[in-house]
C-alpha positions as a Markdown table, in Angstrom:
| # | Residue | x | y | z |
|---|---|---|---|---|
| 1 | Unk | -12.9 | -9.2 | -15.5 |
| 2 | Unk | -12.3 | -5.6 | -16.4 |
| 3 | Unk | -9.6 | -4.0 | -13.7 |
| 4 | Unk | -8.8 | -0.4 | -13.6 |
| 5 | Unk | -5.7 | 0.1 | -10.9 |
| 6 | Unk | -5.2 | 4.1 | -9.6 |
| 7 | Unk | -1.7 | 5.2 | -8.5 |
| 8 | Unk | -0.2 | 2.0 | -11.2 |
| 9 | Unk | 3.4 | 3.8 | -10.8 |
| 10 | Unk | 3.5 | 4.0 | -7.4 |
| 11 | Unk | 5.2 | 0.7 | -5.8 |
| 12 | Unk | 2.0 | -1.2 | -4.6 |
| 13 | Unk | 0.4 | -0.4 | -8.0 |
| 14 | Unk | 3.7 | -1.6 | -9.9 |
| 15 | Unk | 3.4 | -4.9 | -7.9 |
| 16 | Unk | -0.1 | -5.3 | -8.6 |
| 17 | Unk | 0.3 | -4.8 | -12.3 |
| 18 | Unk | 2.9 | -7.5 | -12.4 |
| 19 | Unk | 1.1 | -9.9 | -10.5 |
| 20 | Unk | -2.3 | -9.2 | -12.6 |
| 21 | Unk | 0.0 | -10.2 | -15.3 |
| 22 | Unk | 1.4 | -13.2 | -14.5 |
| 23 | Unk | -1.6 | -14.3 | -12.9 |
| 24 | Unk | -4.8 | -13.6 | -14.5 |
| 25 | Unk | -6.4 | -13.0 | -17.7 |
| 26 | Unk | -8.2 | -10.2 | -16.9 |
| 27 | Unk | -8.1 | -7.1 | -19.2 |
| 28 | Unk | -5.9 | -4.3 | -17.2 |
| 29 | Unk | -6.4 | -0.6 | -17.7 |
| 30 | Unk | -3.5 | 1.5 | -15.8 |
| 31 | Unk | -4.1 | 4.6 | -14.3 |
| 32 | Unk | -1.8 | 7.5 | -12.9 |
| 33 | Unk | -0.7 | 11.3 | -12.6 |
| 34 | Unk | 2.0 | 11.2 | -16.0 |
| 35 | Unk | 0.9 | 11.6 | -19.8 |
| 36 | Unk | 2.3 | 8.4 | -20.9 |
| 37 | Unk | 3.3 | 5.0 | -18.9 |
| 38 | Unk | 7.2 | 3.1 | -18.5 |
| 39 | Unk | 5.1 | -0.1 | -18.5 |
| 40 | Unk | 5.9 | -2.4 | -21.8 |
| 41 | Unk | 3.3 | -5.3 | -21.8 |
| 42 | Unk | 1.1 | -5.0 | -24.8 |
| 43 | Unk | -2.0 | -6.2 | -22.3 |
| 44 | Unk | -1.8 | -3.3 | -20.0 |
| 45 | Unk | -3.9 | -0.2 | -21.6 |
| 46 | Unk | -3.0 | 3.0 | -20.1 |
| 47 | Unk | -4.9 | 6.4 | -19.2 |
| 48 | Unk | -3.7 | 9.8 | -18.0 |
| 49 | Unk | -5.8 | 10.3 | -14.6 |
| 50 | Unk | -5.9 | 12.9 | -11.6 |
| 51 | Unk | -8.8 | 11.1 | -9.2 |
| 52 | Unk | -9.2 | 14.0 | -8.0 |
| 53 | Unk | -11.0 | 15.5 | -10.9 |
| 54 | Unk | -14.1 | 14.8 | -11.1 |
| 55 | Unk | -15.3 | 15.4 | -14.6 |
| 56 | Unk | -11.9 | 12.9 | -16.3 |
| 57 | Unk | -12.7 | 10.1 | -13.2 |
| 58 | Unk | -16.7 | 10.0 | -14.3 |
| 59 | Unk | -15.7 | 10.2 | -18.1 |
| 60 | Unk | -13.0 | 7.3 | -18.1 |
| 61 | Unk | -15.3 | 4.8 | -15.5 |
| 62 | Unk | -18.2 | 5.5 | -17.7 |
| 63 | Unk | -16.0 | 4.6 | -21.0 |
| 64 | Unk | -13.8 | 1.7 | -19.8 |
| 65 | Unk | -17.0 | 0.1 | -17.5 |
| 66 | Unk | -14.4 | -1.5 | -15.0 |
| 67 | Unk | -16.2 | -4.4 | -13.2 |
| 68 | Unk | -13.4 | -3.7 | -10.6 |
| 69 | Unk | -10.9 | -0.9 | -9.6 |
| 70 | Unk | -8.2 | -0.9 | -7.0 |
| 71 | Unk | -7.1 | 2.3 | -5.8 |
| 72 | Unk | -3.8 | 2.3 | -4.8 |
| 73 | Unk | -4.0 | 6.5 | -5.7 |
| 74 | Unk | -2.9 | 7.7 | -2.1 |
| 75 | Unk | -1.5 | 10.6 | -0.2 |
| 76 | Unk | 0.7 | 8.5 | 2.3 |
| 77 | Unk | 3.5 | 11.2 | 3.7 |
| 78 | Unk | 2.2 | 11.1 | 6.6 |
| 79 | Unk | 4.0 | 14.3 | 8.1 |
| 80 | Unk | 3.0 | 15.9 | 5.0 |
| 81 | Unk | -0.3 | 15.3 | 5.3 |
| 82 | Unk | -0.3 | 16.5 | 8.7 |
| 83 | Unk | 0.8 | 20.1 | 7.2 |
| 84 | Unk | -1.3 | 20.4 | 3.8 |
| 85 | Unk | -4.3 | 18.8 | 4.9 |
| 86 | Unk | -5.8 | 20.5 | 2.3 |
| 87 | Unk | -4.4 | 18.3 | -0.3 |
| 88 | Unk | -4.4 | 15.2 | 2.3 |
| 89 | Unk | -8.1 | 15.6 | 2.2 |
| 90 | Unk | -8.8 | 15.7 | -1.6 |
| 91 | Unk | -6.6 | 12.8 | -3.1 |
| 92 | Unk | -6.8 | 10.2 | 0.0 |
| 93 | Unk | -11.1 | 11.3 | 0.7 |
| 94 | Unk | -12.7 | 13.1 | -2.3 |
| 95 | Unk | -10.8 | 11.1 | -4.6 |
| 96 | Unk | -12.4 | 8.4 | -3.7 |
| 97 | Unk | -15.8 | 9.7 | -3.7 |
| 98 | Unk | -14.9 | 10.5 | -7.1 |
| 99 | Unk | -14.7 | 7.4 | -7.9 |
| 100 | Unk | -17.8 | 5.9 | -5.9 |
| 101 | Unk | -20.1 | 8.5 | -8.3 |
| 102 | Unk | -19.2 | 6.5 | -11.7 |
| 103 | Unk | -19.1 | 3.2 | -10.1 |
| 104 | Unk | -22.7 | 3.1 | -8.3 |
| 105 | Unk | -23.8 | 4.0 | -12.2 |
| 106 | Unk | -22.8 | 1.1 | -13.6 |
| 107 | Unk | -24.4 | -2.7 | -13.4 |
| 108 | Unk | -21.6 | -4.2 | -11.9 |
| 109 | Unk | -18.5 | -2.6 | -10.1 |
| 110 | Unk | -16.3 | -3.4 | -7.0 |
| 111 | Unk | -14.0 | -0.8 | -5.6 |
| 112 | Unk | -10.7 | -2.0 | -3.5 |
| 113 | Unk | -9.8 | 0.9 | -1.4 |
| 114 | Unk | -6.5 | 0.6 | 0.7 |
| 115 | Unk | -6.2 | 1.8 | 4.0 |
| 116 | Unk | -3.9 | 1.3 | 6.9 |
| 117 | Unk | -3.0 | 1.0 | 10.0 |
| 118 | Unk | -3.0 | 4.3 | 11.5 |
| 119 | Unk | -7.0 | 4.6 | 11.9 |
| 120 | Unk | -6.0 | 3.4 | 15.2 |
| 121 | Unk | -4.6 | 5.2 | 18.2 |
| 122 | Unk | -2.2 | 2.0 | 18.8 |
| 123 | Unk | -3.1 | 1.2 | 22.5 |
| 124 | Unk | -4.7 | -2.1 | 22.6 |
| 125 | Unk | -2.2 | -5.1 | 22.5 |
| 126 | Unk | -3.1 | -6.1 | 18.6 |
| 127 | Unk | -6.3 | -5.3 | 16.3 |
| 128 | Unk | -8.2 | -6.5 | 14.1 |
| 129 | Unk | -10.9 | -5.6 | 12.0 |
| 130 | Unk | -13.9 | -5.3 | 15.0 |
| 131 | Unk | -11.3 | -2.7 | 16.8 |
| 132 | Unk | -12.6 | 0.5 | 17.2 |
| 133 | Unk | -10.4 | 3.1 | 14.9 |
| 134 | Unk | -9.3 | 6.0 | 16.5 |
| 135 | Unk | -6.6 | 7.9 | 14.2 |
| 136 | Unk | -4.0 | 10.5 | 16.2 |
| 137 | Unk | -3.2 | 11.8 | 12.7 |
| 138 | Unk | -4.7 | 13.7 | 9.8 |
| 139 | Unk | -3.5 | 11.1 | 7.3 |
| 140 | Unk | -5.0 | 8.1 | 9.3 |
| 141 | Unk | -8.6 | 10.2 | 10.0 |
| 142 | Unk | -8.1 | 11.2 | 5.9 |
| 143 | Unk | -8.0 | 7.3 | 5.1 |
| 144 | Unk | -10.9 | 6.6 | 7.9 |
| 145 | Unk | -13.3 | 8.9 | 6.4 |
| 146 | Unk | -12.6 | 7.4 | 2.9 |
| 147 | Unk | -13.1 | 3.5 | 4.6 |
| 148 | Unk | -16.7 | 5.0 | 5.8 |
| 149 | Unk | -17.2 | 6.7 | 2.5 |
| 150 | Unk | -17.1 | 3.4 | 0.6 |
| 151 | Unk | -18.9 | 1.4 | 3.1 |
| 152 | Unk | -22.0 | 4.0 | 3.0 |
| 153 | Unk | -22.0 | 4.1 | -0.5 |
| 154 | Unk | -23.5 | 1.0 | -1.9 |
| 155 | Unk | -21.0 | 0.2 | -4.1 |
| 156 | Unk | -19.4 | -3.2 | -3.2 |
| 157 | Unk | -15.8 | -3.5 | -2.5 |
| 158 | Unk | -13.3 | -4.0 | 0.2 |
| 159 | Unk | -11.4 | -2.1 | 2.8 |
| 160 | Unk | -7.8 | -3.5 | 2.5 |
| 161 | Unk | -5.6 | -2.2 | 5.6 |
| 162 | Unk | -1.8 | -2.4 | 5.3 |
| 163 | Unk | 1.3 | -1.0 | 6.9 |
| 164 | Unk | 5.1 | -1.0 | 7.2 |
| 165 | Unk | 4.8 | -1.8 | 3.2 |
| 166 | Unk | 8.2 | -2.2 | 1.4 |
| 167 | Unk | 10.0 | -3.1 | -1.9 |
| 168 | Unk | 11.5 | -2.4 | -4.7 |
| 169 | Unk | 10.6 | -1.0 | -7.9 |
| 170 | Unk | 10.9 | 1.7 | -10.5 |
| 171 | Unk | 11.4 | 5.0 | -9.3 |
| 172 | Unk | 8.9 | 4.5 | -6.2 |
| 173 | Unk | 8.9 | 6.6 | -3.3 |
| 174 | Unk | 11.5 | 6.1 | -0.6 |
| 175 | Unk | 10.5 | 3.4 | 1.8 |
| 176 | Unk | 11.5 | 2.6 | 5.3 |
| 177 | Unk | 13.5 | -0.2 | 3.8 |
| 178 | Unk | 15.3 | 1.7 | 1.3 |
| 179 | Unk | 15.4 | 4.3 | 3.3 |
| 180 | Unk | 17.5 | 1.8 | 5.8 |
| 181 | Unk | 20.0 | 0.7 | 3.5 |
| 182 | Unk | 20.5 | 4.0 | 2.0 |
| 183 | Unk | 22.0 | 4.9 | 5.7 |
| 184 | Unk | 23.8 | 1.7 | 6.0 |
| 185 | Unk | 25.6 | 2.4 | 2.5 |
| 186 | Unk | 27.0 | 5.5 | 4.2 |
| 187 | Unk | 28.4 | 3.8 | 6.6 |
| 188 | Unk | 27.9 | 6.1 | 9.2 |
| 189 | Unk | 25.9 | 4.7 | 12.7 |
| 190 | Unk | 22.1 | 6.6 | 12.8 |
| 191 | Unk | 19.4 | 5.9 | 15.0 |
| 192 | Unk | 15.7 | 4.2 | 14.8 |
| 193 | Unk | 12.8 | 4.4 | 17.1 |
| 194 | Unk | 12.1 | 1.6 | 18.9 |
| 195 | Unk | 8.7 | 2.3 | 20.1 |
| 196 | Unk | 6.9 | 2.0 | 16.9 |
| 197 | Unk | 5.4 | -1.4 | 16.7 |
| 198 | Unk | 4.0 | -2.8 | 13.2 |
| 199 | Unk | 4.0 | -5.9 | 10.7 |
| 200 | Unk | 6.4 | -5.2 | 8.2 |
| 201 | Unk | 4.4 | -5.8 | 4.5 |
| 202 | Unk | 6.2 | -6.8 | 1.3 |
| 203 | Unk | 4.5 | -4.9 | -1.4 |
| 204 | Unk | 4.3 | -8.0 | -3.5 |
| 205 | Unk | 2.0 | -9.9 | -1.2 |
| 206 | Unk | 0.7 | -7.3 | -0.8 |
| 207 | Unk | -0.3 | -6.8 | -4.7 |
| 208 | Unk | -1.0 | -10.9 | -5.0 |
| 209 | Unk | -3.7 | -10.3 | -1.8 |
| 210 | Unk | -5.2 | -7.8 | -3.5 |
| 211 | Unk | -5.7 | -9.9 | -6.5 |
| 212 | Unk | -7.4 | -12.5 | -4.8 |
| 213 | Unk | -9.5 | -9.8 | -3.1 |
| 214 | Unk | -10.2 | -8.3 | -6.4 |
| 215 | Unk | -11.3 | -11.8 | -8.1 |
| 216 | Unk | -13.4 | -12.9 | -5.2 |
| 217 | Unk | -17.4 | -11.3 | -3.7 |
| 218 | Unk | -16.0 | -10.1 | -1.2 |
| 219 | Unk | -17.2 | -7.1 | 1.0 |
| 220 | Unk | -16.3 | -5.7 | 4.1 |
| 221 | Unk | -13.2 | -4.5 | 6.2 |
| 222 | Unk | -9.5 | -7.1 | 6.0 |
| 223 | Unk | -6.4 | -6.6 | 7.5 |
| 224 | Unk | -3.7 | -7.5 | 5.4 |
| 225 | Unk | -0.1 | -7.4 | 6.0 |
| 226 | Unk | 2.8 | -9.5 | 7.1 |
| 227 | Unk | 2.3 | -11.6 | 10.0 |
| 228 | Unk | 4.7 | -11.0 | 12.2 |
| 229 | Unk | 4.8 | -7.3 | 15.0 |
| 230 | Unk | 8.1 | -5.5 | 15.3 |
| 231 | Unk | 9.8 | -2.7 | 16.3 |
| 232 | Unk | 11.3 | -0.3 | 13.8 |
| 233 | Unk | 14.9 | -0.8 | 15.2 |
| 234 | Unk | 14.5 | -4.6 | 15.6 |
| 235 | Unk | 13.0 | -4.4 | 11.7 |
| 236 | Unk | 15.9 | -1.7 | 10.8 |
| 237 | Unk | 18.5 | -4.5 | 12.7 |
| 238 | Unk | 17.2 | -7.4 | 10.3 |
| 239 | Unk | 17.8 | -5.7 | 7.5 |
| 240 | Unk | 21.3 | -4.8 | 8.1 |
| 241 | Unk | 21.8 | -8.4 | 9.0 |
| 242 | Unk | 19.6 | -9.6 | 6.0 |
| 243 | Unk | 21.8 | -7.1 | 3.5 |
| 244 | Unk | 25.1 | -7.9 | 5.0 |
| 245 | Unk | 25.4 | -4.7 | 7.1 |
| 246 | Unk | 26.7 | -4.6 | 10.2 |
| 247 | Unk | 24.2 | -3.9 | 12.6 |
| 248 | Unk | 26.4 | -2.0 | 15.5 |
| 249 | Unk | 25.8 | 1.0 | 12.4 |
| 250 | Unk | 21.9 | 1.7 | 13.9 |
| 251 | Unk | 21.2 | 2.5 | 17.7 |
| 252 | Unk | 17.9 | 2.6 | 19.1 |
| 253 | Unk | 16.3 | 6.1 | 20.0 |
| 254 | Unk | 12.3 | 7.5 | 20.8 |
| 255 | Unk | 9.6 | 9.0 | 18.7 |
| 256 | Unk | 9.9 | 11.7 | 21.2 |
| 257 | Unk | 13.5 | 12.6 | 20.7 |
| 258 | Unk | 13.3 | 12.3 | 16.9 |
| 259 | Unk | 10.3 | 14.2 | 16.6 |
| 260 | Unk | 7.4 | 13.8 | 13.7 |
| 261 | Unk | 5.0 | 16.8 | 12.8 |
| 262 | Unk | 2.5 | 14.0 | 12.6 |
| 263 | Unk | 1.2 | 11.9 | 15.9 |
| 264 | Unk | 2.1 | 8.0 | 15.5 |
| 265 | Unk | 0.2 | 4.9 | 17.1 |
| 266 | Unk | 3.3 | 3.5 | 19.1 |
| 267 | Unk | 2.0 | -0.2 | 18.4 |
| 268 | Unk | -0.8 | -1.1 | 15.5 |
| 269 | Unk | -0.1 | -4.9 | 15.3 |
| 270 | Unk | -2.5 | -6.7 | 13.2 |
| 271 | Unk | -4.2 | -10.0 | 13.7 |
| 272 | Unk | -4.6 | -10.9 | 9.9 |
| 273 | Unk | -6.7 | -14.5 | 10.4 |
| 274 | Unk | -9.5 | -13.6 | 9.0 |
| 275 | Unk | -8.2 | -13.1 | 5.6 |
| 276 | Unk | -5.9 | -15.9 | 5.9 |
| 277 | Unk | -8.7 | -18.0 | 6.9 |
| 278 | Unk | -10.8 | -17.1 | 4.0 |
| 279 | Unk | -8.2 | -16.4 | 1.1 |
| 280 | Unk | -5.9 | -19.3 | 2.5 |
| 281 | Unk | -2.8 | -16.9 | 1.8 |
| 282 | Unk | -0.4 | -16.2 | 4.5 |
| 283 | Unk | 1.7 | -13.4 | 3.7 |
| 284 | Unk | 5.9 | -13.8 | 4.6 |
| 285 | Unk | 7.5 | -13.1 | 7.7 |
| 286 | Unk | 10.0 | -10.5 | 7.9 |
| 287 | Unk | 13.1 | -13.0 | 7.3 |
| 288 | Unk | 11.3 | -14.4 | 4.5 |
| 289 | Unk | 10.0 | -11.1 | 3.0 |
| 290 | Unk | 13.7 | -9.3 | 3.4 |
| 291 | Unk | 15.6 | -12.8 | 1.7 |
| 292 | Unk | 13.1 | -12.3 | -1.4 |
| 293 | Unk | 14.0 | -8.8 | -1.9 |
| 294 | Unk | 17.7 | -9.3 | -1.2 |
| 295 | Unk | 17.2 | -11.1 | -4.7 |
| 296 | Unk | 15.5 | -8.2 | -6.0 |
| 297 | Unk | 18.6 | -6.2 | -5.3 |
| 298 | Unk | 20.9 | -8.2 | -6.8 |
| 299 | Unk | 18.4 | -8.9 | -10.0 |
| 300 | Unk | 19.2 | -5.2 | -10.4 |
| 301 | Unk | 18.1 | -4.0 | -13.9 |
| 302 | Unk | 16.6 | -7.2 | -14.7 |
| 303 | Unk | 13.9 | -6.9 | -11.8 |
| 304 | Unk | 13.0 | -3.5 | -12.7 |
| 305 | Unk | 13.1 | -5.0 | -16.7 |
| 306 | Unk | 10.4 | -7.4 | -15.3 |
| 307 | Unk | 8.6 | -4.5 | -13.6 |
| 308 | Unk | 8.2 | -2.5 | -16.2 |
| 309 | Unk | 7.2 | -5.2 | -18.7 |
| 310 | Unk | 5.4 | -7.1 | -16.7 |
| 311 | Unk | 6.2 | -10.2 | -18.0 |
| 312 | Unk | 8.9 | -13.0 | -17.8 |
């Protein structure tokens, strides 16, 4: 096959490069914001793209003639999004669409769009992929109208929803995990809600699911993610444990008395069988997921080496 990934230097689309890699055969064309890539492996091709313009998206589908692309291209500050909505609404919806125009053109093209969890207002006991979404936030009604966008189109593909994603990788945005240990280096206590409830989602799982989404026929919505529903402060309190940090460091506090500029579902656990079920991949648990990026961490330079290159 012919992949073309968006958003290839954010962390999910660094993951997914690697495991295309390693795993596949498939020719790989790389996509994102900056003029020229970090990535080394001679089998990745790589374009200069903005998806949300138009007239470069239409030109670069037309020419490369993907038979599948992944868009991983996402606005996912959620409080951000909550306060330029404007820009929310052209990179997470019409950036999209952008893509659907090329794609319906050609014979044969599958778009993987990811979404997330907060298309839902987080009060049922768990969902899965016949709840009925109901976002409380700009960014999840921004990724909504992009899941309806692709399923009214024609175009086949596949609504991937995620959350609580994390890892490691080169130069990636701030995650809740990094953003844990960065506290815990400080060694001063700080506080995490415990009234956020969520599977916790290692971003290469996450990128080998996607693979097998990408290789397969398909269609329809899956929720994908670790399997397991936590609490931020439990999930904050493993990885101090995990990292060797003590936990006494993090006390437990409200969304209400930290305050977001964005509305949050309080719980948005997932029931992920159907995919399991049909892909017979069971993404890892929180103890497992947090063990395999300790050895990230202490891989140091040579895990972003194999990043970046792609290759072992």
């Amino acid at each position: 096959m012919r992949v073309m990934i968006t958003g290839a230097h954010g962390l999910l689309g660094q993951k997914l490069a690697l495991v295309l890699a390693q795993e596949s055969l498939h020719a790989i064309l790389l996509t994102d914001l900056a003029p020229a890539t970090f990535f080394k492996n001679a089998r990745f091709e790589y374009q200069q793209l903005d998806i949300t313009l138009r007239g470069d998206v239409k030109s670069l589908v037309a020419q490369w003639r993907p038979d599948v692309i992944i868009n991983t291209a996402a606005m996912t500050d959620v409080d951000g999004c909550e306060t330029d909505r404007e820009a929310c609404w052209r990179l997470n919806v019409d950036g999209l669409k952008n893509l659907i125009i090329p794609a319906k053109k050609l014979e044969r093209c599958r778009i993987i769009q990811i979404s997330t969890d907060y298309v839902f207002d987080g009060k049922a006991a768990t969902f899965d992929e016949t709840s009925r979404p109901n976002p409380m936030s700009y960014y999840g009604k921004s990724k909504l109208a992009a899941e309806n966008a692709l399923a009214s189109s024609g175009v086949p593909g596949a609504i991937a929803r995620t959350q609580v994603l994390y890892g490691t990788g080169y130069n990636v945005r701030q995650n809740f995990v990094a953003w844990v240990l960065e506290m815990l280096e400080k060694g001063k206590p700080f506080r995490v809600v415990d009234d956020q409830v969520g599977n916790p989602t290692l971003a290469d799982d996450l990128a080998y699911a996607l693979l097998l989404l990408g290789e397969s026929a398909a269609t329809g919505l899956y929720h994908i993610s670790g399997p397991e529903a936590v609490d931020r402060f439990t999930f904050a309190k493993s990885i101090a444990t995990v990292f060797g940090f003590s936990p006494d460091l993090i006390s437990a506090t409200t969304s209400a008395e930290i305050g977001q500029a964005a509305n949050r579902p309080m719980n948005s656990a997932f029931i992920t069988i159907k995919f399991e079920a049909e892909f017979r991949y069971r993404l890892s648990d929180t103890a497992r997921g947090l063990t395999r990026l300790v050895q990230q961490y202490r891989d140091g330079e040579r895990h972003i080496e194999s990043l970046i290159s792609a290759e072992h």
